[in-house]
C-alpha positions in Angstrom: -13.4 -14.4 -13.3 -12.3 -11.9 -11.1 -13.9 -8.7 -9.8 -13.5 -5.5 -7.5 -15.4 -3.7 -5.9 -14.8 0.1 -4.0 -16.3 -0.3 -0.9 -14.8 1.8 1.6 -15.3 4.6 4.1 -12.8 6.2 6.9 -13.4 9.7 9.0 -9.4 11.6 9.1 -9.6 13.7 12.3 -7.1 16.5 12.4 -5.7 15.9 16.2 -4.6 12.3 17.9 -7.3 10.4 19.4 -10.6 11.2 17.2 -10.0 15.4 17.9 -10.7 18.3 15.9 -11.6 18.9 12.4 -13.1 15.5 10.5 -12.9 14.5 6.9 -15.0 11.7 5.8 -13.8 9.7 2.7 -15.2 6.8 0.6 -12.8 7.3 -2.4 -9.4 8.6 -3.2 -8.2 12.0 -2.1 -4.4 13.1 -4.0 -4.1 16.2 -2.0 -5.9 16.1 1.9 -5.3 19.9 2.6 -8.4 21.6 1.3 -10.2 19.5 3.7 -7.8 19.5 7.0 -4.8 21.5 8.1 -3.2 18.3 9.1 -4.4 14.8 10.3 -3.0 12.7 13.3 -5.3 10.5 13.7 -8.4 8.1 12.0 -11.6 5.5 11.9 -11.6 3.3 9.1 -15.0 1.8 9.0 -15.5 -0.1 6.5 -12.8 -1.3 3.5 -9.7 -0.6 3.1 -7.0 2.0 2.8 -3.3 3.1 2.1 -2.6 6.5 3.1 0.4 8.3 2.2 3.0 11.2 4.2 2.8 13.4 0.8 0.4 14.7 -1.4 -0.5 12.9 -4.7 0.1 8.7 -3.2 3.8 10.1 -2.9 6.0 9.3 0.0 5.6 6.6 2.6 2.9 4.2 2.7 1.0 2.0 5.1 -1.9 0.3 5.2 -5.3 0.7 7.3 -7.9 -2.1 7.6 -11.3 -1.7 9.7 -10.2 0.1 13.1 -9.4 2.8 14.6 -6.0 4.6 14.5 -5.7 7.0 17.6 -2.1 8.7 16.8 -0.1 7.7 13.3 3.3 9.3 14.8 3.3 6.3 17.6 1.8 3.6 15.8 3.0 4.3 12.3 5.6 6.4 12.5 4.3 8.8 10.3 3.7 12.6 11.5 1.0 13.0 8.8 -1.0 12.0 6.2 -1.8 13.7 3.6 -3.5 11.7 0.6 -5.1 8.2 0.7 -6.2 5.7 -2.3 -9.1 3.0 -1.5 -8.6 -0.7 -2.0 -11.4 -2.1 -4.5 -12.1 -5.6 -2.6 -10.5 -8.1 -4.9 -12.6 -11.7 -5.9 -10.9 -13.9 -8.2 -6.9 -15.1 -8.7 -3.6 -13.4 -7.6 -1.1 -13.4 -10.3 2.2 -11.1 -10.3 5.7 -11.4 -11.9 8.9 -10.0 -10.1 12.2 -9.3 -12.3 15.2 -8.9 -10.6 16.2 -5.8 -12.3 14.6 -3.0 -13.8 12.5 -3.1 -17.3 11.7 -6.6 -16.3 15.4 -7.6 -16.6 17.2 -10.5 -14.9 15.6 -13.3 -13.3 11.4 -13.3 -13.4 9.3 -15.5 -11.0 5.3 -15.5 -11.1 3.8 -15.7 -7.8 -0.1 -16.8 -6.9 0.4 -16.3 -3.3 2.2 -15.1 -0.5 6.2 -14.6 -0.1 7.6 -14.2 2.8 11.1 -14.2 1.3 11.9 -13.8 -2.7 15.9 -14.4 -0.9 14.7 -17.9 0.5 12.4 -18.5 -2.1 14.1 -17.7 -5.7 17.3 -17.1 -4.4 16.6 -13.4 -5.5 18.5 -10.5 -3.5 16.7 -8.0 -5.2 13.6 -6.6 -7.8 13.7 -4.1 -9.3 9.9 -4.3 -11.7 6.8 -6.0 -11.4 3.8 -6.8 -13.4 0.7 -7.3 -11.4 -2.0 -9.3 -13.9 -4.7 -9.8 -10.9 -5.3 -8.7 -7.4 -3.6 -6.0 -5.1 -0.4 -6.8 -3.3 2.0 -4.7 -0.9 5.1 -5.3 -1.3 8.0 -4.8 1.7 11.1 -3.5 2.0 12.2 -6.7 4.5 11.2 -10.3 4.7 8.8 -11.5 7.2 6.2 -8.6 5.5 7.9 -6.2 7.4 9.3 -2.6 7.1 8.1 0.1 4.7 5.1 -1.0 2.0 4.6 0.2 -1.3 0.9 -0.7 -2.5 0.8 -2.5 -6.1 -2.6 -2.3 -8.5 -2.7 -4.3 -11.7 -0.1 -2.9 -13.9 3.0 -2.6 -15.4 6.1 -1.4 -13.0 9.1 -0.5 -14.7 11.2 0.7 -12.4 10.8 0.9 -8.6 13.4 4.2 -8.3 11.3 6.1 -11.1 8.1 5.8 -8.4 10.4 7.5 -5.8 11.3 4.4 -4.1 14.8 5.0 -4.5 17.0 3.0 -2.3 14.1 0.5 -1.6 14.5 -3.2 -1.8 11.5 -5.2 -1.9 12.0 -8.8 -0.3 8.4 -10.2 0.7 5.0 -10.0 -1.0 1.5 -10.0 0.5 -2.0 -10.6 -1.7 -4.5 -7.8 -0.3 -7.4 -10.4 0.4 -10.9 -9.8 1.9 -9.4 -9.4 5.3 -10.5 -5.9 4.5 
């Protein structure tokens, strides 16, 4: 049996290192701007987090565990964020199934764990679609869990370019444990 749970809380400050305006948050937020002109910088106390460069969980990715994050531009790269989703805490199995192409074409593997290369394990060079039947994963762009991350709930994903993750390969796969 497997359960979540949304558990969560970060503070979004609008300046680098914990400045300015604040924004506390315990659930997810499509559109940060009524709240704070921009935001450079965050605490995540408790749970976990992807925040996004666009409004509506669009754009780039990455994701925050308990800590503080003093300036995203030097640590993430990203210049802003501007909506965030909260990771229920997952108990129970992790079961997900990549196809190589999209509208779960080609070759299909099922995964229960961690892949730090679909090339060196299933001699895959790319997918294309997922389905996620339990847990959260993120998925990266380069093996080794490197490189941009896309987030992946239970679900159905047809086609990676239809989320706007155009020109993205995806080549390792992490479970979202309770490291949050």
């Amino acid at each position: 049996m497997s359960t979540s749970m949304n558990m969560g809380r970060v503070v979004f400050y609008e300046d680098r290192n914990f400045q300015g305006r604040s924004y506390e948050c315990s659930s997810d937020c499509a559109d940060m701007s009524s709240y704070l002109s921009r935001c450079h910088s965050c605490r995540v106390q408790s749970g976990c987090f992807m925040v996004y460069d666009r409004n509506n969980y669009m754009g780039n990715q990455y994701f925050m565990r308990r800590g503080e994050y003093s300036d995203f531009q030097s640590m993430m790269g990203m210049t802003d964020i501007r909506s965030c989703r909260t990771i229920p805490m997952h108990r129970g199995s992790y079961r997900m199934r990549l196809y190589e192409r999209d509208n779960f074409g080609g070759q299909m593997h099922e995964m229960m764990d961690d892949c730090d290369s679909i090339m060196d394990r299933y001699r895959m060079s790319d997918c294309q679609s997922c389905n996620v039947m339990d847990g959260h994963w993120l998925m990266y762009e380069q093996p080794h869990f490197r490189g941009r991350m896309m987030y992946m709930r239970p679900g159905e994903y047809r086609n990676f370019r239809d989320m706007g993750m155009s020109g993205m390969r995806f080549l390792s796969m992490r479970r979202i444990t309770d490291m949050c």
